[in-house]
PyMOL commands that place a pseudoatom at each C-alpha (Angstrom):
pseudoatom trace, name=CA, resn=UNK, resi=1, chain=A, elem=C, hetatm=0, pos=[103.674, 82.137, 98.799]
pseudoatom trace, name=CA, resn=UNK, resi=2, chain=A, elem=C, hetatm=0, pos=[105.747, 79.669, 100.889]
pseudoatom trace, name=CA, resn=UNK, resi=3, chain=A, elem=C, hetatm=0, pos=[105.915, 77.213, 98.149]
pseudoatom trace, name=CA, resn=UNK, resi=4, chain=A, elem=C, hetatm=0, pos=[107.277, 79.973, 95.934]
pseudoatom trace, name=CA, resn=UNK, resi=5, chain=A, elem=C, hetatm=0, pos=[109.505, 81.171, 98.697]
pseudoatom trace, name=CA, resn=UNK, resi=6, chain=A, elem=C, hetatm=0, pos=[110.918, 77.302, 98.937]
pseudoatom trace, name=CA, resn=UNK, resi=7, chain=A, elem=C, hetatm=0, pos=[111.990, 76.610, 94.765]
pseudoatom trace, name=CA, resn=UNK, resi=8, chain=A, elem=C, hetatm=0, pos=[114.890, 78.133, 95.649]
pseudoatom trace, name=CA, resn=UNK, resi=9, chain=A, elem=C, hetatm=0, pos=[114.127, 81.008, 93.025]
pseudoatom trace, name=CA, resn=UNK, resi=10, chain=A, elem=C, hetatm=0, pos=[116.643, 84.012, 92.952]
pseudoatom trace, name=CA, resn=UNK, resi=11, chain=A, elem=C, hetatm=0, pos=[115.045, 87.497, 94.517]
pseudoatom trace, name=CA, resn=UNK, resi=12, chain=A, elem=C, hetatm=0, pos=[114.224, 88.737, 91.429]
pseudoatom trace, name=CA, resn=UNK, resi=13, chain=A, elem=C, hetatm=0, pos=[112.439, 86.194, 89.654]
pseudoatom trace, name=CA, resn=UNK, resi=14, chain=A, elem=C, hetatm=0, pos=[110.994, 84.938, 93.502]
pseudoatom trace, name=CA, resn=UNK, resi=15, chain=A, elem=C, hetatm=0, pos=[109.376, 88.678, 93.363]
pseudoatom trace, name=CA, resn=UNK, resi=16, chain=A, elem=C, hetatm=0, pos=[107.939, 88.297, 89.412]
pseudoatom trace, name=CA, resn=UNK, resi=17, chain=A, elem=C, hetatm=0, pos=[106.640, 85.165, 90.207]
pseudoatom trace, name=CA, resn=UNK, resi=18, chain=A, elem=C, hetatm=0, pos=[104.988, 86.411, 93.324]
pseudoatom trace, name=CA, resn=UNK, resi=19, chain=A, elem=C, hetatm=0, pos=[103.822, 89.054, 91.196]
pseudoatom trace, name=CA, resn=UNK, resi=20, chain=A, elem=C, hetatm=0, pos=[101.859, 87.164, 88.743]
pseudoatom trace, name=CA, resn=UNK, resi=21, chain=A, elem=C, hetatm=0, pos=[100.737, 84.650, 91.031]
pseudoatom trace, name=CA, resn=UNK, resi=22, chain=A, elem=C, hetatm=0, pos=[98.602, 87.460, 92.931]
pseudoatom trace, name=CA, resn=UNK, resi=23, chain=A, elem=C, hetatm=0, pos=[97.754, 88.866, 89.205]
pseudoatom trace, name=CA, resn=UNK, resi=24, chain=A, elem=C, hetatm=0, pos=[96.135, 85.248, 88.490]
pseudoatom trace, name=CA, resn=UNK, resi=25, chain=A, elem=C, hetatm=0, pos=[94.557, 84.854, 91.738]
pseudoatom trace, name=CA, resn=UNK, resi=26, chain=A, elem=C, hetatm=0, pos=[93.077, 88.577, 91.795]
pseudoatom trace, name=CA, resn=UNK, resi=27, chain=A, elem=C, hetatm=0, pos=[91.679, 87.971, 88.208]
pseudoatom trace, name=CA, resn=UNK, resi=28, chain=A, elem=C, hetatm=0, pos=[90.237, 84.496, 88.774]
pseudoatom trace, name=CA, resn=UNK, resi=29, chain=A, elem=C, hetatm=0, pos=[88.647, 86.616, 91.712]
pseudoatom trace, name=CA, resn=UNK, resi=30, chain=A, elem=C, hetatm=0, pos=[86.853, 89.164, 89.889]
pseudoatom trace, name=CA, resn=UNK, resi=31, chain=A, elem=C, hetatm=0, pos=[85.617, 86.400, 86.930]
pseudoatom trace, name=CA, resn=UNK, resi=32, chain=A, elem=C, hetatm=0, pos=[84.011, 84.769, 89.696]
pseudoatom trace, name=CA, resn=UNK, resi=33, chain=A, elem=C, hetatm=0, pos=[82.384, 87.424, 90.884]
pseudoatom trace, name=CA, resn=UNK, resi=34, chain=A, elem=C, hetatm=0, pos=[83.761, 88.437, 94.513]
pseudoatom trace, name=CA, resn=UNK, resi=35, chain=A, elem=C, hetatm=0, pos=[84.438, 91.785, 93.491]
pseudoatom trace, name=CA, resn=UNK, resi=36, chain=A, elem=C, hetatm=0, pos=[81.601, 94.483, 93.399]
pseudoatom trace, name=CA, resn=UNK, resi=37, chain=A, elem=C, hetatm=0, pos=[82.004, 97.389, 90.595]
pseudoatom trace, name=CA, resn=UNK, resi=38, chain=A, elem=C, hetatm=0, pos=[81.292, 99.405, 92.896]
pseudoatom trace, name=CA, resn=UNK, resi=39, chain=A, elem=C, hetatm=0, pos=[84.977, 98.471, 94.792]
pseudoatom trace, name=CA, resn=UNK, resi=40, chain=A, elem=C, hetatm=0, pos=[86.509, 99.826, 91.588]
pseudoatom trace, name=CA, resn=UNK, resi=41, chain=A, elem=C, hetatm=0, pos=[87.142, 103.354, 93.001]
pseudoatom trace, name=CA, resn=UNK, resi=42, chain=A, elem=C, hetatm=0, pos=[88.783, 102.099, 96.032]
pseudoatom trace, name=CA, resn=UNK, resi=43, chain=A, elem=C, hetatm=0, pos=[90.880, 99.462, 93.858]
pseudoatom trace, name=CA, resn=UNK, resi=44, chain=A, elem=C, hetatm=0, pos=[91.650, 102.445, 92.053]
pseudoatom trace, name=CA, resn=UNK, resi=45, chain=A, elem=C, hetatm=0, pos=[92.692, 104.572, 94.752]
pseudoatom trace, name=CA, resn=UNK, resi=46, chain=A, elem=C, hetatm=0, pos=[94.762, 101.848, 96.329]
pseudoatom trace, name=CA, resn=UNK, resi=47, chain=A, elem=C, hetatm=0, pos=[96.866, 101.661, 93.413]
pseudoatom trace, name=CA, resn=UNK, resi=48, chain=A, elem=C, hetatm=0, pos=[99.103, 104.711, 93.863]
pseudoatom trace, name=CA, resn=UNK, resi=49, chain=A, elem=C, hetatm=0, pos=[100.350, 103.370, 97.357]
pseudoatom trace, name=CA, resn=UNK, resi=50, chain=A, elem=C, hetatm=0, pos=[101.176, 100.230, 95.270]
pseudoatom trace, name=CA, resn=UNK, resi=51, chain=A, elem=C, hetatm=0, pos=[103.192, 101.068, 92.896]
pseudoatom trace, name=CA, resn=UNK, resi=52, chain=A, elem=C, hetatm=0, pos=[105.107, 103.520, 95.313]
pseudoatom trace, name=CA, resn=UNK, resi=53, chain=A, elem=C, hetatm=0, pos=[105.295, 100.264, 97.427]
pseudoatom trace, name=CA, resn=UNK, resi=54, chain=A, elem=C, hetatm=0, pos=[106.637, 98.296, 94.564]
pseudoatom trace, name=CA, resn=UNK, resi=55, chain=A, elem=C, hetatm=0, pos=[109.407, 101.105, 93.557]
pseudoatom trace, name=CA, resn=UNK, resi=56, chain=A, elem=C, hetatm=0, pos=[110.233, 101.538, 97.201]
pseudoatom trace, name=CA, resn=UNK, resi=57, chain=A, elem=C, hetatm=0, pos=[111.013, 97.281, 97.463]
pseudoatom trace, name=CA, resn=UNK, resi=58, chain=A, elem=C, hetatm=0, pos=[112.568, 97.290, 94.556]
pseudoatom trace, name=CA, resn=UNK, resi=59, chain=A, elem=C, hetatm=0, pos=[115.438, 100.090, 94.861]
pseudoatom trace, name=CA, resn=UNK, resi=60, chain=A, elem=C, hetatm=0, pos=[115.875, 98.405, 98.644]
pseudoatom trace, name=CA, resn=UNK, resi=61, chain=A, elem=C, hetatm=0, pos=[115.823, 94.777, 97.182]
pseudoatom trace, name=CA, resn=UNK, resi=62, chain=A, elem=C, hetatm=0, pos=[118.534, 95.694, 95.359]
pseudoatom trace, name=CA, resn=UNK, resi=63, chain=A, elem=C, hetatm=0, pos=[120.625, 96.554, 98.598]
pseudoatom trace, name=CA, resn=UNK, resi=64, chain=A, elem=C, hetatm=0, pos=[120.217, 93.373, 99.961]
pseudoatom trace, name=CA, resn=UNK, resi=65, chain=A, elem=C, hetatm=0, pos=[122.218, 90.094, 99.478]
pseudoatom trace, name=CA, resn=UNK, resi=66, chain=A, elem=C, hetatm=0, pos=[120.297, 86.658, 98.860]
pseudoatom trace, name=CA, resn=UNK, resi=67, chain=A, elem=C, hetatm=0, pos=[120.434, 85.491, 101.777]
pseudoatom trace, name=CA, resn=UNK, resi=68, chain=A, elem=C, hetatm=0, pos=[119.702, 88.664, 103.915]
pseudoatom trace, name=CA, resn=UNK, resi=69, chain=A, elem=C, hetatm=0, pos=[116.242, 89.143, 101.557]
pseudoatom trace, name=CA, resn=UNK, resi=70, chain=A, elem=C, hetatm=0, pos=[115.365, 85.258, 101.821]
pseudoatom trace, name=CA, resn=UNK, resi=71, chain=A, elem=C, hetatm=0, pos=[115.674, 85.969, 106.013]
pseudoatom trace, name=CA, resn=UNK, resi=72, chain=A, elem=C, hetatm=0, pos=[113.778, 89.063, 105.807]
pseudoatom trace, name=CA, resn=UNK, resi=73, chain=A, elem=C, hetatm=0, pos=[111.161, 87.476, 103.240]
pseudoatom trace, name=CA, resn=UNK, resi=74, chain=A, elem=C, hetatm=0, pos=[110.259, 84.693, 105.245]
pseudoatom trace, name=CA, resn=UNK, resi=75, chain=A, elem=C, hetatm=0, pos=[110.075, 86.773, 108.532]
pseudoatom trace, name=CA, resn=UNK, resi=76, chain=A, elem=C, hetatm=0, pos=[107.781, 88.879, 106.805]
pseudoatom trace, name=CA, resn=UNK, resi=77, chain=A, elem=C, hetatm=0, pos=[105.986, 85.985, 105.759]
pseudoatom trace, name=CA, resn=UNK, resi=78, chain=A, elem=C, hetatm=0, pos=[105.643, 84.861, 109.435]
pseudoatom trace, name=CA, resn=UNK, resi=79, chain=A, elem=C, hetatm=0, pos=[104.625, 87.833, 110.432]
pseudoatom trace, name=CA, resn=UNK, resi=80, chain=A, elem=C, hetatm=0, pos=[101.729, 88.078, 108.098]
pseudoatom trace, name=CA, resn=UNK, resi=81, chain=A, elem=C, hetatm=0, pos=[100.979, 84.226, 109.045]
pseudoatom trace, name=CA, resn=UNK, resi=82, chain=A, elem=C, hetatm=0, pos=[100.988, 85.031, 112.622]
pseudoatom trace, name=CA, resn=UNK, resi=83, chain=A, elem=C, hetatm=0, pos=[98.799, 88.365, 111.723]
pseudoatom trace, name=CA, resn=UNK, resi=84, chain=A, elem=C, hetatm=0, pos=[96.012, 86.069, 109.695]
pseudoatom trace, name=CA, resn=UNK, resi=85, chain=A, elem=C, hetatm=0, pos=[95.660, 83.245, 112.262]
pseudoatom trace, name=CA, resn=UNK, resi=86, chain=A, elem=C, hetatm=0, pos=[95.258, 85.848, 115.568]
pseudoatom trace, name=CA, resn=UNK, resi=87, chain=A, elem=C, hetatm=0, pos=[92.555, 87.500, 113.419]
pseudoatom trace, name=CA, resn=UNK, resi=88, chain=A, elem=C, hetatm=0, pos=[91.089, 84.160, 112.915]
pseudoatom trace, name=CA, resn=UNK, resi=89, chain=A, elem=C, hetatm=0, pos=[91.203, 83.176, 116.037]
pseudoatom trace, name=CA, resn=UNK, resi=90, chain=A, elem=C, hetatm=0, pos=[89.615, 86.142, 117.589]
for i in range(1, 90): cmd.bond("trace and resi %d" % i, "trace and resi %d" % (i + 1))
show_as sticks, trace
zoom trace
């Protein structure tokens, strides 16, 4: 994600290609096996939130300028960062 975030990419095609880089990863996921069928139902159930998520970002994307959605994406970014290495740390 940060190397994505740093090509300089435009918000819209920073977002697509954000997009299919968690497609690929998720699907070289399940062809190795880390997913159970039996985590199909809550994948499933999950994906309603999701695509209301992915509606919601994009009619507010749209509000932003460039630069105020490059801030705010990589201060979300550190945030999650921040998030994963106090969980890993604990």
């Amino acid at each position: 994600m940060p190397y994505l975030g740093g090509l300089g990419l435009d918000k819209d095609d920073l977002i697509q290609a954000l997009g299919l880089s968690f497609t690929v990863s998720t699907l070289a996921l399940a062809a190795s096996g880390a997913f159970a069928l039996g985590d199909a139902g809550a994948s499933t159930a999950a994906l309603a939130p999701a695509l209301l998520g992915m509606a919601a970002g994009g009619a507010v994307r749209g509000r932003f300028s460039e630069q105020a959605f490059r801030r705010i994406f990589f201060i979300g970014s550190l945030v999650l960062g921040a998030n994963l290495a106090s969980r890993a740390l604990m």
